[in-house]
C-alpha positions as semicolon CSV with decimal commas, in nm:
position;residue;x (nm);y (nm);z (nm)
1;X;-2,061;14,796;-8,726
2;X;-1,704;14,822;-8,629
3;X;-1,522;15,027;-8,287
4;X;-1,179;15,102;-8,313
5;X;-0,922;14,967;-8,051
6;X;-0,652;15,172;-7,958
7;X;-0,475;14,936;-7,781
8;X;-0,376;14,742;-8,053
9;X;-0,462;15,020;-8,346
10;X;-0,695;14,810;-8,512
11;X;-1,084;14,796;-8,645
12;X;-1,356;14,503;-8,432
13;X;-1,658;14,364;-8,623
14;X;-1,952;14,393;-8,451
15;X;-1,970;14,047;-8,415
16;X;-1,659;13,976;-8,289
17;X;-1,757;14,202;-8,018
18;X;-2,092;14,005;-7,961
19;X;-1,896;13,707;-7,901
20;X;-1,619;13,898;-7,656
21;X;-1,897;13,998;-7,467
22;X;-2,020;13,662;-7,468
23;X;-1,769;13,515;-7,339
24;X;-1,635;13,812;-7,093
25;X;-2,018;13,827;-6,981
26;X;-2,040;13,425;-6,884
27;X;-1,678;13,407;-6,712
28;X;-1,801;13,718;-6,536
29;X;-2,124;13,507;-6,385
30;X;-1,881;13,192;-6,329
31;X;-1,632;13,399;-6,117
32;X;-1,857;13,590;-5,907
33;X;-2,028;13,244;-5,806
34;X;-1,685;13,077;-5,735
35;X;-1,660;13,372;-5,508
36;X;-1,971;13,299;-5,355
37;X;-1,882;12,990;-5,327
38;X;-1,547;13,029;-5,138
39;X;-1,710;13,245;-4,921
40;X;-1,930;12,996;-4,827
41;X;-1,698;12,680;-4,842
42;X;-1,462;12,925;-4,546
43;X;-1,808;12,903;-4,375
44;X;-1,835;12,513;-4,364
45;X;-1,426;12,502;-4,264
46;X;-1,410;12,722;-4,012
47;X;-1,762;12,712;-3,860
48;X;-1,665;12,366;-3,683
49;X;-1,886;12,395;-3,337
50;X;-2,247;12,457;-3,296
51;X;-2,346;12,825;-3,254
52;X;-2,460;12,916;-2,939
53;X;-2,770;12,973;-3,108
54;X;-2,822;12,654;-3,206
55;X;-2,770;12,414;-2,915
56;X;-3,192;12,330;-2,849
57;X;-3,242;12,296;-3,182
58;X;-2,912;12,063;-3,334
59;X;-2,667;11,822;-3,196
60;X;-2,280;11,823;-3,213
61;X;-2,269;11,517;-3,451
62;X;-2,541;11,606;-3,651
63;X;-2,342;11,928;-3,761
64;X;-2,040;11,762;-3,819
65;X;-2,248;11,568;-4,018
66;X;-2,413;11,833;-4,250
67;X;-2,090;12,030;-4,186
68;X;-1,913;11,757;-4,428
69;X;-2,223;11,662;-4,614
70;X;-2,189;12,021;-4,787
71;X;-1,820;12,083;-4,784
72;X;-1,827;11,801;-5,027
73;X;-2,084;11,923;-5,223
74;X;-1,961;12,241;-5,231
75;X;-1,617;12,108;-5,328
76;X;-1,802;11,917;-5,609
77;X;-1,987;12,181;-5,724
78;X;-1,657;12,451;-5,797
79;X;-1,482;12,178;-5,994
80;X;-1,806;11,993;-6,201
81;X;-1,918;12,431;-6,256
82;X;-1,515;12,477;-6,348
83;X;-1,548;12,200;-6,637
84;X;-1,888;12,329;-6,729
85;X;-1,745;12,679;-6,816
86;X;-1,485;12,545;-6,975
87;X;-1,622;12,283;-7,213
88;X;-1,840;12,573;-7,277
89;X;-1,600;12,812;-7,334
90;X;-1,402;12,523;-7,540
91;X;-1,745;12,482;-7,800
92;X;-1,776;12,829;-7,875
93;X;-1,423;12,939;-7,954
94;X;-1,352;12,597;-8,153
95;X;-1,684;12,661;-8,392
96;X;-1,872;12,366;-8,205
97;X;-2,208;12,482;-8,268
98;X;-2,192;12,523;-8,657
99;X;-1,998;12,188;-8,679
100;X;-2,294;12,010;-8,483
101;X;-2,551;12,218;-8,737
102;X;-2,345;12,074;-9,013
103;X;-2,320;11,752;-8,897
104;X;-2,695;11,759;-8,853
105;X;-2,703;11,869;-9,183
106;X;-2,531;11,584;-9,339
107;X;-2,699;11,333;-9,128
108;X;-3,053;11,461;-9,240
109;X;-2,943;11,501;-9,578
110;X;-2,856;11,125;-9,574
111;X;-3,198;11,017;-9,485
112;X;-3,326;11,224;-9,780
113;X;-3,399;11,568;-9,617
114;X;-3,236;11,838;-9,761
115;X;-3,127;12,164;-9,630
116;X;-3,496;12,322;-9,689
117;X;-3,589;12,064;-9,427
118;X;-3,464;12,287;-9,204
119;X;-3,706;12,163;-8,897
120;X;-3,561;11,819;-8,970
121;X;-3,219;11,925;-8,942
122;X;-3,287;12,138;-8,618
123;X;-3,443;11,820;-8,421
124;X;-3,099;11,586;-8,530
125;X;-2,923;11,895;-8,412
126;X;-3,149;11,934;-8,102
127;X;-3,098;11,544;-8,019
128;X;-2,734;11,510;-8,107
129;X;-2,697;11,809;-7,855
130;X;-2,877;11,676;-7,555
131;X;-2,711;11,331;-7,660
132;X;-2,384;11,527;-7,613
133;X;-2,481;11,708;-7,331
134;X;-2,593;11,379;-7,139
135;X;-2,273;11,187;-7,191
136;X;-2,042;11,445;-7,080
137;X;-2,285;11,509;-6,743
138;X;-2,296;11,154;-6,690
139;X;-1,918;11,090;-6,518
140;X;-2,029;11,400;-6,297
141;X;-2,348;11,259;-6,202
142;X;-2,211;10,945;-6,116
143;X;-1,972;11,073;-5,882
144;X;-2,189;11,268;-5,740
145;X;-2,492;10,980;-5,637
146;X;-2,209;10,722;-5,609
147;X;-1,951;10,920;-5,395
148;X;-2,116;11,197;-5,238
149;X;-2,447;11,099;-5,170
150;X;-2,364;10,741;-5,097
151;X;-2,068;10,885;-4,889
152;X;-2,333;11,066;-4,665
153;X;-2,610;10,824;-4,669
154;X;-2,868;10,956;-4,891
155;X;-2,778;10,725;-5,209
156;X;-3,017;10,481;-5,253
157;X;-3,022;10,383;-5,591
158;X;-2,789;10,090;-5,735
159;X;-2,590;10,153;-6,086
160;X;-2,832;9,929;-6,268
161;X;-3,131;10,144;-6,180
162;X;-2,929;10,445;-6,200
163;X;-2,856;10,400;-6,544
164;X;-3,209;10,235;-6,632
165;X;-3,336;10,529;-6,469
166;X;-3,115;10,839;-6,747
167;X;-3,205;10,627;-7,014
168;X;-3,577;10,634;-6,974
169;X;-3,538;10,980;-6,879
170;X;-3,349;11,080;-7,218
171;X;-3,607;10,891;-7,383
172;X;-3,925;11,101;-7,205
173;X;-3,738;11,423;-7,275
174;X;-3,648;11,352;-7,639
175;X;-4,038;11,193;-7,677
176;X;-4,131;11,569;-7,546
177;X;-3,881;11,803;-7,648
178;X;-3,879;11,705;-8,012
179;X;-4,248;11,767;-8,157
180;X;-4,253;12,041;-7,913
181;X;-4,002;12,219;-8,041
182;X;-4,075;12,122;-8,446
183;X;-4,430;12,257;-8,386
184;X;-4,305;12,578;-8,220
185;X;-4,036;12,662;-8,516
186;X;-4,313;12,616;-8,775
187;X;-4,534;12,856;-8,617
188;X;-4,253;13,051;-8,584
189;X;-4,186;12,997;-8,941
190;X;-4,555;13,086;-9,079
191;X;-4,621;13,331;-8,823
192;X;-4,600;13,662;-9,011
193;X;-4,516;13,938;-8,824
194;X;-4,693;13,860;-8,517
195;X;-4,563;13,479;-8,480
196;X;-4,372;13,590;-8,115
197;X;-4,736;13,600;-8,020
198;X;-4,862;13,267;-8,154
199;X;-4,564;13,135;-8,013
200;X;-4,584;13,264;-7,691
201;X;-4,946;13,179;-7,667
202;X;-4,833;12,799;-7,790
203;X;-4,563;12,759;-7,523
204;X;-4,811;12,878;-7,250
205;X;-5,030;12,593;-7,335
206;X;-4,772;12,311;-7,360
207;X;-4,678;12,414;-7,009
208;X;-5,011;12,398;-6,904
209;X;-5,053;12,061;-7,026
210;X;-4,725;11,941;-6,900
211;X;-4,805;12,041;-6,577
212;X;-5,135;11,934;-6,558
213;X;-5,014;11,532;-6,702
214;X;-4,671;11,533;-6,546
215;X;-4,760;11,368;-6,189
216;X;-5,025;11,154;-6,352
217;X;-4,900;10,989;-6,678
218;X;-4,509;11,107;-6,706
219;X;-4,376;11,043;-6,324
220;X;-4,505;10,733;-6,274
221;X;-4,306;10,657;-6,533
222;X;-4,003;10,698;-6,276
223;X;-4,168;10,637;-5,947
224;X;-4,422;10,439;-5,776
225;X;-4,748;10,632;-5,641
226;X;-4,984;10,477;-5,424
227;X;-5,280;10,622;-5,226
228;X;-5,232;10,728;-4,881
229;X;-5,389;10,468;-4,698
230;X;-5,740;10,515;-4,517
231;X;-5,669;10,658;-4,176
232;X;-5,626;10,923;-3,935
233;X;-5,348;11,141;-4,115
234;X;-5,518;11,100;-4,466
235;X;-5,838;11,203;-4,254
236;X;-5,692;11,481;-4,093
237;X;-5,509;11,607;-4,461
238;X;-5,897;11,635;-4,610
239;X;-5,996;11,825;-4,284
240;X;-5,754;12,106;-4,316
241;X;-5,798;12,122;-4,674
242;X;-6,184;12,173;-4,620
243;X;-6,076;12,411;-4,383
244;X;-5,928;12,646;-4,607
245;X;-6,155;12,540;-4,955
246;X;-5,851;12,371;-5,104
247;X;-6,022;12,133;-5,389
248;X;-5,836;11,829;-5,269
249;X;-5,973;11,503;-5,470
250;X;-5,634;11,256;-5,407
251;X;-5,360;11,203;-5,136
252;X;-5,063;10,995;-5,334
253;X;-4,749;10,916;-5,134
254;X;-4,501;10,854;-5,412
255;X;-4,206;10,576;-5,310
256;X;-3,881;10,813;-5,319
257;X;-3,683;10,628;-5,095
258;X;-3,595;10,364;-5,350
259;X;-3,363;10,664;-5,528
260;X;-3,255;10,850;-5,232
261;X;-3,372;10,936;-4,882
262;X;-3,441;11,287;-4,957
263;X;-3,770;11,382;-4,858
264;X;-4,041;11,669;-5,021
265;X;-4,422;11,725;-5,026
266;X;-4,624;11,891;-5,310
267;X;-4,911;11,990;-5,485
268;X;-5,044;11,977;-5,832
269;X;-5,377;12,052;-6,039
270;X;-5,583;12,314;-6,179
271;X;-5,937;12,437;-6,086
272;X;-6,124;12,172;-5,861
273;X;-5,924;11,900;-5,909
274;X;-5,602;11,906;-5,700
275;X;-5,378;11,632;-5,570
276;X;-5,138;11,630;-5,274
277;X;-4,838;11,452;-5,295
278;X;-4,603;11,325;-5,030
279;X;-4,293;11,133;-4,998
280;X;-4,215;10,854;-4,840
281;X;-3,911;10,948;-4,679
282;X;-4,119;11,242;-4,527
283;X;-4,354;11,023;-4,350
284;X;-4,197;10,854;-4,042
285;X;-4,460;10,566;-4,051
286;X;-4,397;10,524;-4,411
287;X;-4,025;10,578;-4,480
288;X;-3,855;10,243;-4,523
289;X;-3,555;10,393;-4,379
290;X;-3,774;10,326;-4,079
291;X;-3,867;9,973;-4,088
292;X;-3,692;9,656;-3,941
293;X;-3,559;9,428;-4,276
294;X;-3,888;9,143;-4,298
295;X;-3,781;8,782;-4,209
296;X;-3,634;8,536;-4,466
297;X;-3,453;8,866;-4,619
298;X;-3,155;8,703;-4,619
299;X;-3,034;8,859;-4,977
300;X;-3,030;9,235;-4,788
301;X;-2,677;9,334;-4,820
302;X;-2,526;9,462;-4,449
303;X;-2,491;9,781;-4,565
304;X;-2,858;9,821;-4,692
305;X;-2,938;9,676;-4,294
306;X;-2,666;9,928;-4,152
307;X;-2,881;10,214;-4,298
308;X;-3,197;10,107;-4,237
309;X;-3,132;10,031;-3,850
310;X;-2,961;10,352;-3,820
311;X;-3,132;10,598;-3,954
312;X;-3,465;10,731;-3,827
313;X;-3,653;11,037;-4,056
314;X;-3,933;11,138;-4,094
315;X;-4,229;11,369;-3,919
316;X;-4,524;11,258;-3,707
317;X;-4,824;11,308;-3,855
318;X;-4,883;11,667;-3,682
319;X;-4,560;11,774;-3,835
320;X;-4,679;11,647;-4,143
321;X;-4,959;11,859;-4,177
322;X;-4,724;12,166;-4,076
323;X;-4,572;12,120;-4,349
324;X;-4,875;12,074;-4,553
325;X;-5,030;12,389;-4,422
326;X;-4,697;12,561;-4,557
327;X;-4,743;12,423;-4,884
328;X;-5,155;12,492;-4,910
329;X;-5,060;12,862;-4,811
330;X;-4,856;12,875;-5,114
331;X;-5,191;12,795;-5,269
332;X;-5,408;13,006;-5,100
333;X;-5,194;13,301;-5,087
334;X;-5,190;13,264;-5,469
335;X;-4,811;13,254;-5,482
336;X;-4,882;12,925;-5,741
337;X;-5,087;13,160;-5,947
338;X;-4,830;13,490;-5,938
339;X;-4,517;13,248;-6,032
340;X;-4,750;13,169;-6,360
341;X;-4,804;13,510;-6,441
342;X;-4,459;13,624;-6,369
343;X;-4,298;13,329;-6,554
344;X;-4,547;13,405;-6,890
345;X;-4,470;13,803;-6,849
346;X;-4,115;13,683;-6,870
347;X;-4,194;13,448;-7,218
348;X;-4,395;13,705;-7,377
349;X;-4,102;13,948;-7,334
350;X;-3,824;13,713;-7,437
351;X;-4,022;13,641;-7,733
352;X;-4,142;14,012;-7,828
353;X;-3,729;14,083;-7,816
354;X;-3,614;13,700;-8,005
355;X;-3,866;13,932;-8,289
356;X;-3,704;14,210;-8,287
357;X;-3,317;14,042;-8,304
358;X;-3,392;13,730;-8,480
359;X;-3,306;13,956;-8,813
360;X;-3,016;14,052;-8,728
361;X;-2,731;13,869;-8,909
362;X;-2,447;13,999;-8,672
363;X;-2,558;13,788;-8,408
364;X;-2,568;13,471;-8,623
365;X;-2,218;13,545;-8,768
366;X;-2,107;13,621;-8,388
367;X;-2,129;13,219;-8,343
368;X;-2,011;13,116;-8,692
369;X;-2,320;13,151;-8,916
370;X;-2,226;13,332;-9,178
371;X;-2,441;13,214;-9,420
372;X;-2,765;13,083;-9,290
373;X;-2,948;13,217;-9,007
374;X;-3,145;12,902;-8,883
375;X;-3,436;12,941;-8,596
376;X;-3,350;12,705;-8,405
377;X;-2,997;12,870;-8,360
378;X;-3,133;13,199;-8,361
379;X;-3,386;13,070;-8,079
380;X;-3,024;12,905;-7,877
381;X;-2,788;13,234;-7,951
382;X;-3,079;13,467;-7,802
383;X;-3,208;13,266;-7,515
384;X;-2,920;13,148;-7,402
385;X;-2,641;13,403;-7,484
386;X;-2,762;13,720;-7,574
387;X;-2,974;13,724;-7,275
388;X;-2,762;13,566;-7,005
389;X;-2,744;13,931;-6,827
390;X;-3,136;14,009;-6,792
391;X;-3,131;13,601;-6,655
392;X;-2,923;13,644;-6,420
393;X;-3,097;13,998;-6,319
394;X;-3,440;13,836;-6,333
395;X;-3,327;13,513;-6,132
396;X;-3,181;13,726;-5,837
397;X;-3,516;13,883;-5,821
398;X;-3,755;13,550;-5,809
399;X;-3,492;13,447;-5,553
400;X;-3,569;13,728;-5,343
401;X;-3,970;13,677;-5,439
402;X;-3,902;13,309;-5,301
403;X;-3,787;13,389;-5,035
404;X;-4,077;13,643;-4,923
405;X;-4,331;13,361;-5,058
406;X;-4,145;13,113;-4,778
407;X;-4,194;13,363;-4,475
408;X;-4,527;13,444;-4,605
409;X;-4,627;13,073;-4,660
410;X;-4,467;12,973;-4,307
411;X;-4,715;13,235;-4,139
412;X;-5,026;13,093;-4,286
413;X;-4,917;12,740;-4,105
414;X;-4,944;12,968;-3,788
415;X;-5,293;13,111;-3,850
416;X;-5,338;12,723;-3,869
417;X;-5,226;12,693;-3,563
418;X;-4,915;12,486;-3,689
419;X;-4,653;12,663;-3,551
420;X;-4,549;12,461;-3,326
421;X;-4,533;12,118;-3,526
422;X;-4,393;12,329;-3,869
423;X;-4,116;12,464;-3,591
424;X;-4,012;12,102;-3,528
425;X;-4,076;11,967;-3,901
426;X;-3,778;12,232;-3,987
427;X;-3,560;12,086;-3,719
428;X;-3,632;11,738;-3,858
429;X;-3,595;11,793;-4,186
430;X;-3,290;11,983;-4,175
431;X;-3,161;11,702;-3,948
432;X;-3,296;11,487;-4,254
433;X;-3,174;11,650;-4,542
434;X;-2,846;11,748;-4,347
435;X;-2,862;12,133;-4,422
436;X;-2,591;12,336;-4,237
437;X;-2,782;12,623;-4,100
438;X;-2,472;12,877;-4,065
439;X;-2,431;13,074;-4,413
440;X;-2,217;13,365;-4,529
441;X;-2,461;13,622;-4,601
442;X;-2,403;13,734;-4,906
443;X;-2,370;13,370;-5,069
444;X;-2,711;13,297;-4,853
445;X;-2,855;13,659;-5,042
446;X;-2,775;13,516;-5,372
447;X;-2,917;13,193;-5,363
448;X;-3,142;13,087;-5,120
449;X;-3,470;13,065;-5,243
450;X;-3,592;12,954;-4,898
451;X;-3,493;13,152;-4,595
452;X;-3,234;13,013;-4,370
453;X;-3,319;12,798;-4,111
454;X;-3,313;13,040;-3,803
455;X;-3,474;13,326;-3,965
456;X;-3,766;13,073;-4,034
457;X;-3,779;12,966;-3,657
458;X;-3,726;13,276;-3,533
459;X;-4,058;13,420;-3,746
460;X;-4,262;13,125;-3,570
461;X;-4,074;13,112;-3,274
462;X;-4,228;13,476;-3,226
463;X;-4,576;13,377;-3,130
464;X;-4,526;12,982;-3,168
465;X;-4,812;12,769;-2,964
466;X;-4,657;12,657;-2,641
């Protein structure tokens, strides 16, 4: 348990190494993406006229545009990552973990629950962490919907429903999070030697359920979903997905614009009962971006009118249902279905190994536990620390996955004869979203999940419907 350092002629515990490593291992990660990042932030600096390759497809002031757009949030990004690492950095070397267990502790044993109440004390510890955790993102999330977003244009939220809308999201989470996580550390707890299978098999059905409730009972709770309308685009969405067999039962357009003018599409269900939904800000006959300010609204702020006149987005309903057929391939490819089974390969594992290390005391005493060797802690040191190298491994590869899911997905909208329309969707929505589509390669390697922009055009550009 100990190595012997030559350097300074003296003996390292095992655990101290554990929590070197630690720490050498997560300023390792933080470095190599501020590299990535510079690399990329040289891109949006020096890259200040549109590529020759570009000019049918994006204007000079639309560039300029996203050119800025992610300069700032790139610029953003280093420093709000930079205070990240360091706070986290800060909590580990100053013992902040085991003073938040204690303090749990305490706080539990106040109400009456002492320290064989362990499950008690882990969900004060769990909710005085994401309590913490909230508080100190909250300046940074401010800034960024209030400065940088609002800056661009894409802010559409005031500070009253801004922070109406964190509080009823800590609620949701905590109202989740905590019997979730008391239920899975007492199976863990009477699990025998085979409780990383009772546990795995219990977090593959609360994600089952979440998914299958989320869009119908928990984001309501957030935004307002309607029906599409009767008409020819909600006619035309039930066509194509009889087309292909997709079990379509609802078409919701959900009102997105109220937070920010952002725009997505999805899809959500299991078996024969699967729901579309679209935002409004993707819809140009729906986005209130879109729409003249009605008569007698006099209490309209000029600034609300100034974006509203301005600013057109959106895709015609042809380009809508490009970018539905993108989506349904996703579906009908069975990428939805592979993502499961890759993401529940991935739990099992993680959980086989948590087994195998959750007895070892070193790693506790790495992070100041000398004593007791709680789950929950155990379940936090592993997770998150002890496998931070095979996450980082394993989230390069599903980014790579992604990305070969997105060509493959793309092509299916052109055996739909979408091409065309999905070709000028991407256009819009990149105009939309203001995505620079010039990216240093390597930064682009590492984390795109979606191809860039011209490699997607040029793949339908290659047979696309004149």
């Amino acid at each position: 348990d100990y190595i012997w350092l030559s350097q300074t002629g003296s003996w390292l515990p095992a655990e101290k190494r554990i929590f070197c490593s630690v720490l050498l291992f997560s300023w390792a990660v933080y470095l190599w993406e501020a590299f990535l990042a510079h690399r990329q932030r040289r891109v949006y600096r020096t890259t200040t006229h549109v590529p020759r390759e570009l000019g049918q497809i994006m204007d000079s002031e639309t560039f300029e545009k996203s050119r800025l757009y992610q300069l700032d949030k790139s610029t953003f990004s280093f420093w709000s990552g930079l205070y990240s690492e360091v706070e986290g950095t800060m909590i580990l070397i100053c013992g902040g973990i085991p003073f938040l267990w204690d303090l749990s502790g305490q706080i539990s044993g106040r109400a009456g629950f002492g320290p064989e109440y362990e499950i008690i004390q882990s969900l004060v510890f769990l909710l005085l962490a994401t309590l913490f955790s909230a508080l100190t993102g909250l300046p940074w999330s401010l800034y960024n919907t209030f400065v940088i977003e609002e800056k661009h244009g894409f802010n559409q939220q005031t500070l009253g429903f801004f922070f109406k809308d964190a509080i009823k999201k800590f609620i949701v989470t905590q109202c989740i999070l905590l019997p979730v996580t008391s239920l899975l550390l007492y199976i863990i707890k009477i699990g025998g030697d085979y409780f990383f299978i009772y546990a795995w098999l219990f977090t593959l059905v609360v994600s089952l359920v979440l998914v299958t409730i989320y869009a119908d009972y928990i984001a309501p709770l957030f935004d307002k979903f309607i029906p599409l309308p009767e008409g020819e685009l909600k006619q035309q969405i039930e066509t194509m997905a009889k087309s292909i067999d997709f079990p379509l039962t609802k078409v919701y357009v959900v009102e997105g614009s109220k937070r920010s003018s952002h725009s997505n599409a999805y899809f959500y269900g299991f078996f024969k009962n699967k729901r579309i939904v679209l935002f409004d800000t993707l819809l140009e006959d729906y986005s209130a971006l879109n729409k003249e300010p009605a008569e007698g609204e006099e209490g309209e702020n000029e600034e609300t009118k100034s974006k509203t006149k301005n600013k057109k987005q959106g895709c015609k309903n042809e380009e809508v249902l490009a970018v539905l057929g993108h989506e349904l391939g996703h579906w009908k490819l069975g990428h939805t279905v592979k993502n499961i089974i890759i993401s529940q390969m991935n739990s099992f594992l993680c959980f086989f190994l948590f087994a195998v290390l959750i007895g070892r005391k070193e790693l506790f005493a790495a992070f100041g536990f000398y004593e007791t060797q709680p789950t929950l802690i155990g379940l936090m040191i592993i997770f998150q620390f002890i496998f931070s190298p095979y996450n980082e491994i394993l989230s390069f590869c599903l980014t790579v996955l992604s990305r070969r899911f997105e060509f493959q997905a793309d092509a299916f909208a052109k055996e739909l004869g979408k091409a065309k329309d999905l070709y000028s969707a991407l256009i819009k929505l990149n105009k939309d979203n203001l995505g620079f589509p010039v990216s240093d390669w390597i930064f682009s390697m590492w984390h795109y999940s979606h191809p860039p922009l011209l490699e997607r055009l040029q793949a339908l550009k290659d047979t696309k419907q004149e």
